[in-house]
Residue, then its C-alpha position, 0 to 999 in steps of 0.5 A: x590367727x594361731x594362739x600362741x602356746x608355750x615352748x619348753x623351758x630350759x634346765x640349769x645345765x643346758x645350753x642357751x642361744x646369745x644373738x644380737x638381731x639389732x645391734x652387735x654392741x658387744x663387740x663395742x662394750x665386752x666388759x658387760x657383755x663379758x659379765x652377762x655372760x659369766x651370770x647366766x653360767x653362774x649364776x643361772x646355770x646356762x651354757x652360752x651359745x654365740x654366733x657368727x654376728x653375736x658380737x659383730x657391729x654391722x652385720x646384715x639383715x640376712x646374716x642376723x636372720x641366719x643367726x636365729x633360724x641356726x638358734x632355732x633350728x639346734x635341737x641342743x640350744x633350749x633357749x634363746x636370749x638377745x645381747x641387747x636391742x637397737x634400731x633397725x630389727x625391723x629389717x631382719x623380719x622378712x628374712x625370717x622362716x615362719x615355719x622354721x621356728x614355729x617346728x622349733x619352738x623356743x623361750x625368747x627373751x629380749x625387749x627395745x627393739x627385740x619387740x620386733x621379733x616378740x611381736x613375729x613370735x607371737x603371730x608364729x603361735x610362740x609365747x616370748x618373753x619381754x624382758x632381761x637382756x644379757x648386757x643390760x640386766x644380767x651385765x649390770x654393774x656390781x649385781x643384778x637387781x633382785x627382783x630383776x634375777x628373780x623374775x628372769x629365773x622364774x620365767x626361764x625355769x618354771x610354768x605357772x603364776x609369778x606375781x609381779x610387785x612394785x620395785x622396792x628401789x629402782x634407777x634409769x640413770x646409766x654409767x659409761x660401760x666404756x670406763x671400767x669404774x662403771x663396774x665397780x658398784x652398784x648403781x644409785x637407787x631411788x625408793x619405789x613409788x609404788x603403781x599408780x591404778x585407774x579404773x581398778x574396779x575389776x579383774x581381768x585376765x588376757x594374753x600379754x601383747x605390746x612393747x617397745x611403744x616407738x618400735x610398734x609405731x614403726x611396725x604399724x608404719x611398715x604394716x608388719x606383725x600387727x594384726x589387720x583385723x583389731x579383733x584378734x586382740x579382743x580381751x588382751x592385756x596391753x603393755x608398753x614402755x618407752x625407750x632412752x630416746x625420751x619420747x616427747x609426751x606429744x609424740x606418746x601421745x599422737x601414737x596411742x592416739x593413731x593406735x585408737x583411731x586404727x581401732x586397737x586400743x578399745x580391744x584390750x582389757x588392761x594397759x600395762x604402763x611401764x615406768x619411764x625413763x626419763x634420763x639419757x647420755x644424749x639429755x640428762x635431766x634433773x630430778x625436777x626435770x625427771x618427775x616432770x617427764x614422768x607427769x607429762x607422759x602418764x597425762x599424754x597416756x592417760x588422755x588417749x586412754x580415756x579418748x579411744x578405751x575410757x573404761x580399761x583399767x590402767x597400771x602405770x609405774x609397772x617396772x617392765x621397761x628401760x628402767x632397772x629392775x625389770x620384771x619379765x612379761x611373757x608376750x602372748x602368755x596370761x596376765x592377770x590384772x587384779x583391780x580391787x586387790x592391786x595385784x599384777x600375776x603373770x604365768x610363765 
């Protein structure tokens, strides 16, 4: 196992990769693409890099792998970021040049099915980044959320410590990004709840590892990027979210427990749980609904926790997810879990 370290950061001014290695949705969706795009020269200084599949519904497994090795490869694109996430990834990783990108190291940001090539950077020895996708946070409609921005700025731009904190107001409710008064405001917020701690009695610190949770149970299932040997996560720190598809509490908690019985979870020195998202176009839920969805999924965690790893200390509510803001984890970078003092710091 290589440890990964971290690549070079870009600078205001430079040119940064746009890829879609799972889904070409910004040929469906242009308006937040479009204004994803305009943030990141704006508001963020980057010059935007697109490629043949970036915007194109339907490419294949091969062709999206050429789009990230000529990413890579340009000595001229400093770093690289996906348009948005998807389903199907997980066949683009073995058509990817392992020696290739570990030559070419790179920042890569992206989260949902981009845990995919989160997981391959990290078995290449390359630190990414889990988090801010150029239609989801940057496109989001009236502004980015602050502590979104800030976290994305501070993860492209600087190295060293960035503490992570409670959302001060957050949504997981989304708007058709095909009627054009999605973008006119913002979106409704609701008050941070804060995190919610158990086992908060110590400080640990580790390399970042984890993601999308149904993504890594297809990863476990296809016996990719996920190390044999659970040893090689010794004193990590575990993060995970869940996506739009609302896993159902039970099936939340059959992977985790699938993931303790293959020896994984005992290795880790904290979880990280992403907040849930508990809304989708496809099962809207009320407020009562939502709150409930919540509670059951913390529970369904909690119990394999304290079945497989009962002494870890847990995080739950952390913004790292499929709900706005989203706060940028670096994948294969240091976290470090400060129990007694309620403090999350993560470098960049």
């Amino acid at each position: 196992m290589i440890t990964p370290s971290y690549p070079p950061k870009p600078a205001p001014g430079d040119r940064i990769a746009v890829l879609s290695p799972s889904r070409g949705l910004p040929e469906l969706f242009p308006h937040p693409y479009e204004l994803g795009l305009k943030r990141l020269r704006e508001e963020f200084g980057l010059e935007p890099v697109e490629y043949p599949t970036t915007r194109r519904m339907g490419a294949t497994p091969r062709e999206r792998a050429d789009d990230i090795h000529a990413a890579f490869a340009d000595p001229d694109v400093k770093a690289v970021i996906a348009s948005i996430g998807g389903d199907d990834q997980i066949t683009v990783l073995p058509l990817l040049d392992r020696e290739l990108i570990r030559a070419n190291p790179k920042p890569f940001f992206g989260m949902s099915d981009n845990t995919n090539l989160l997981a391959f950077l990290y078995n290449t020895g390359v630190v990414g980044y889990h988090g801010a996708t150029v239609m989801c946070e940057l496109g989001r409609p009236g502004a980015m959320h602050p502590q979104t921005a800030d976290s994305l700025r501070a993860a492209l731009f600087t190295s060293g410590p960035y503490e992570l904190r409670p959302a001060q107001c957050w949504n997981d409710v989304n708007r058709d990004w095909a009627d054009p008064a999605t973008f006119g405001a913002e979106p409704a917020t609701r008050p941070g709840s804060g995190w919610i701690w158990h086992n908060a009695d110590r400080v640990v610190q580790g390399r970042g590892w984890g993601g999308n949770l149904e993504i890594l149970s297809w990863l476990l299932m296809a016996d990719r990027e996920i190390a044999r040997d659970p040893a090689v996560y010794d004193g990590g720190v575990l993060f995970l979210e869940t996506s739009e598809e609302l896993p159902s509490a039970t099936e939340v908690f059959r992977i985790l427990r699938n993931m303790g019985e293959r020896g994984l979870l005992r290795r880790f020195s904290a979880l990280l749980m992403g907040r849930a998202k508990t809304w989708s176009f496809e099962r809207p839920s009320s407020p009562e609904e939502a709150k409930r969805y919540a509670t059951e999924q913390r529970e369904a965690v909690q119990r394999a926790v304290e079945t497989y790893a009962p002494d870890m200390p847990t995080v739950f509510d952390v913004d790292l997810g499929h709900t706005d803001p989203q706060l940028v984890i670096p994948y294969g970078g240091a976290v470090r879990v400060d129990g007694p003092a309620r403090r999350i710091t993560v470098t960049y």
